[in-house]
N, C-alpha and C positions, 0 to 999 in steps of 0.2 A: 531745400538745399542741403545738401550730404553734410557733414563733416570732413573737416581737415586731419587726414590721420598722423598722427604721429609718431615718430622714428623712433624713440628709443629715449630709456629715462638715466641722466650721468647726471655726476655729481660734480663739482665744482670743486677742489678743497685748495686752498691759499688764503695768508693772512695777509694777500694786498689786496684790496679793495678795487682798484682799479681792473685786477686780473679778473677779478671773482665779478664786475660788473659789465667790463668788454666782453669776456667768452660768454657770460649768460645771455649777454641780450642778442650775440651773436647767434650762438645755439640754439635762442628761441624762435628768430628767426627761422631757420633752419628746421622748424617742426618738433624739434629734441623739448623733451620736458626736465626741467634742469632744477636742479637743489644746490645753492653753494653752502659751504664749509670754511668757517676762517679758523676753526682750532680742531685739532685730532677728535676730542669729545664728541664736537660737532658731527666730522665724519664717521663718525662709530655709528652716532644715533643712524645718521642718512644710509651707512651700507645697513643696516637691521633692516632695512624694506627692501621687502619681496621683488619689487618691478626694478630694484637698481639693479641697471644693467653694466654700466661704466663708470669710473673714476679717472678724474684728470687729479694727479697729486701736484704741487708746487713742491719742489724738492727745497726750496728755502723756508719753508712753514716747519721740515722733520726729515732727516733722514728718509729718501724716496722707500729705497730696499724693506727698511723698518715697516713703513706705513701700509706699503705692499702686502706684506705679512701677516699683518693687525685684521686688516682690514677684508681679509680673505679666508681668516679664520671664522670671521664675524660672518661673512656672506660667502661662501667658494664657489657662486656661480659669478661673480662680482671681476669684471675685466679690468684691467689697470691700463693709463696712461700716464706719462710722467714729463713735465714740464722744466726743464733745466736751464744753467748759463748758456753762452755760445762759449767757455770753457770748460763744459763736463762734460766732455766727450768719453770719458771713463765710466762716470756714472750713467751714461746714455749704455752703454753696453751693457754694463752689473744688471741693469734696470730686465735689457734682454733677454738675458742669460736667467733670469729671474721668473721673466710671462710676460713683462710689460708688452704691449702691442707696438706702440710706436713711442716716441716723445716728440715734446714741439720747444721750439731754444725761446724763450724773450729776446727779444719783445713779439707777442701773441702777433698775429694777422687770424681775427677770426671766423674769416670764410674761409681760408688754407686748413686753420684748426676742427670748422665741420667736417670740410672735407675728408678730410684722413681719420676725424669719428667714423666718420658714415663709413669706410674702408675698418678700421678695426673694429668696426659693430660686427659689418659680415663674417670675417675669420671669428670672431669668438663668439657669434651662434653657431658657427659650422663646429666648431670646436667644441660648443657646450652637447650638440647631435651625438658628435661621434662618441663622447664623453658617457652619455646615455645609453648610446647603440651598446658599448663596452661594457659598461654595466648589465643592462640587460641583457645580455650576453653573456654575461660571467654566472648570471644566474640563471639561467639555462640550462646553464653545463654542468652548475653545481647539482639542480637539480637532477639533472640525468643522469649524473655519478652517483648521488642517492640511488636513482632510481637502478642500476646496476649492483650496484653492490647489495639493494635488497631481493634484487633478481640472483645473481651470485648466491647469497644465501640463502636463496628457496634450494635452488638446487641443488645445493650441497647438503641440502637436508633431507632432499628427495633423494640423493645418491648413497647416503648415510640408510637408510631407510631400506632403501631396494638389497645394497649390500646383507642386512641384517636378514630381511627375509628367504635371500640366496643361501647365508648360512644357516639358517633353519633348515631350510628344503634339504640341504646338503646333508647335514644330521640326519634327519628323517630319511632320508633314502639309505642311507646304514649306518644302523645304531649300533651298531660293534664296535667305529669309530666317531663313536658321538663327543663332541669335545676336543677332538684330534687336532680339527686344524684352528682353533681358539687358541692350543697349548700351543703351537708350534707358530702362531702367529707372536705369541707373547716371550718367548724365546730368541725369536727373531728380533722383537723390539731390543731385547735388553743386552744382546750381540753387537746391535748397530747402535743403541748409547754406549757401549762399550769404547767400543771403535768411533765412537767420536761424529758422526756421520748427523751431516747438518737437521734439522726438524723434521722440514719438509719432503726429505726424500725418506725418512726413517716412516712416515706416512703413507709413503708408496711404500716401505716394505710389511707393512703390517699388510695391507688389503692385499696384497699378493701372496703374503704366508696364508692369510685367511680362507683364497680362489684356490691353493693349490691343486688340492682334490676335485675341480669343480667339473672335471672331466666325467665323474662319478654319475654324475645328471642326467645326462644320454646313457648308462647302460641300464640293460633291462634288469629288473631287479634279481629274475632267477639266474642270472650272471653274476651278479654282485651279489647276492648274498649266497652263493652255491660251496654248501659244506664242505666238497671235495675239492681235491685241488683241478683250476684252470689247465684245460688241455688245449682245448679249439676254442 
C-alpha cells in the first residue's frame, strides 16, 4: 500500500493554544505536515528548517509586519500568512503590501484555512520558479558579459597588434620617412589634448595620424623610392 503524500510543511505560530491546536489538527488532516510556535524564539527555531514552506503568524503573539521580516531573513524561501481581528482590516493590507499571501480574521474555520493554504502554497511555489528562473538568468547574462568583454579585449589586442605591424611594413617600404607618421601621430595627440577633445575620439586620432601614409603600401617601390622627381 503506497503512501499518503503530503502537501507541504507550515508552521503554526500563536500564543493561543486553542489556535495553535484547532489549525494543526485541522492541517493534519489535510495532509500538511505542521510545526506550531507559541513564542517568536520558537518560530525562528522552526523557519531554520529547510522543508518550511509556510507560516501562519497570529498578529496578537507580535507585530504581524515585524515577524514577517524576522522570519524571512532567517528562511527567504519561507511564505507568510497572517491571522488577524475582524477589525484589522489595515493590518490585513500592510501584511499585503508586505508578501503576505492571504490572512484568515478569528475565529479560524479550519477547512476554509486549508483551503486558502493549499491556494497560497501554489502562488508561492510559482513564485519561488520564477524567483529561480531570474536568478539563473541573471547569471547567464552575467556570465556572457564576461564572456564579451574578454572577447572585446582579444580583439582590441588583435587590432593593437595588426596596426603595429602595418606601421612597421609602412617604415620598411620607405626608410627616408621612417618614423614620420609615429611623429605626426604624436603631434596630433597633443593638439587634440590641447583642444580639449574627449579620450576616446583623441584615439581615433592617433591611429589615423598613424595610417596616413598607408597609401604608400601599394606603390611599387621603384616609384616610391625614385631619386628624381615624380613625372608620370
Amino acid at each position: 500500500m503506497g503512501q499518503v503524500q503530503k502537501r507541504g510543511d507550515v508552521i503554526v505560530v500563536s500564543a493561543d493554544a486553542e489556535i495553535r491546536s484547532s489549525l494543526s489538527a485541522g492541517l493534519r488532516d489535510e495532509r500538511y505536515r505542521v510545526v506550531c510556535a507559541s513564542t517568536p524564539a520558537e518560530a525562528d527555531v522552526a523557519a531554520r528548517s529547510a522543508s518550511a514552506e509556510m507560516a501562519l503568524l497570529d498578529s496578537r503573539l507580535e507585530p504581524a509586519l515585524e515577524a514577517m521580516n524576522r522570519l524571512r531573513k532567517i528562511n527567504p524561501a519561507l511564505g507568510c500568512l497572517v491571522i488577524i481581528g475582524d477589525d484589522d482590516s489595515s493590518l490585513a493590507v500592510e501584511a499585503a503590501r508586505a508578501g503576505a499571501y492571504d490572512f484568515f480574521i478569528r475565529p479560524l474555520d479550519p477547512a476554509k484555512a486549508a483551503f486558502r493554504l493549499g491556494v497560497a502554497l501554489e502562488k508561492h511555489s510559482r513564485a519561488l520558479e520564477e524567483r529561480a528562473y531570474t536568478v539563473a538568468l541573471e547569471e547567464r547574462l552575467n556570465n556572457r558579459t564576461e564572456e564579451v568583454m574578454h572577447s572585446r579585449d582579444r580583439i582590441k589586442t588583435q587590432f593593437i597588434n595588426t596596426i603595429r605591424a602595418l606601421e612597421k611594413a609602412l617604415q620598411a617600404k620607405n626608410v627616408y620617412t621612417e618614423g614620420h607618421s609615429r611623429r605626426v601621430a604624436e603631434k596630433s595627440v597633443e593638439i587634440a589634448r590641447a583642444m580639449k577633445v574627449p579620450r576616446e575620439q583623441i584615439r581615433h586620432i592617433e591611429l589615423g595620424a598613424l595610417f596616413h601614409d598607408i597609401g604608400k603600401i601599394g606603390i611599387r617601390d621603384d616609384v616610391l623610392n625614385k631619386p628624381g622627381r615624380l613625372t608620370e
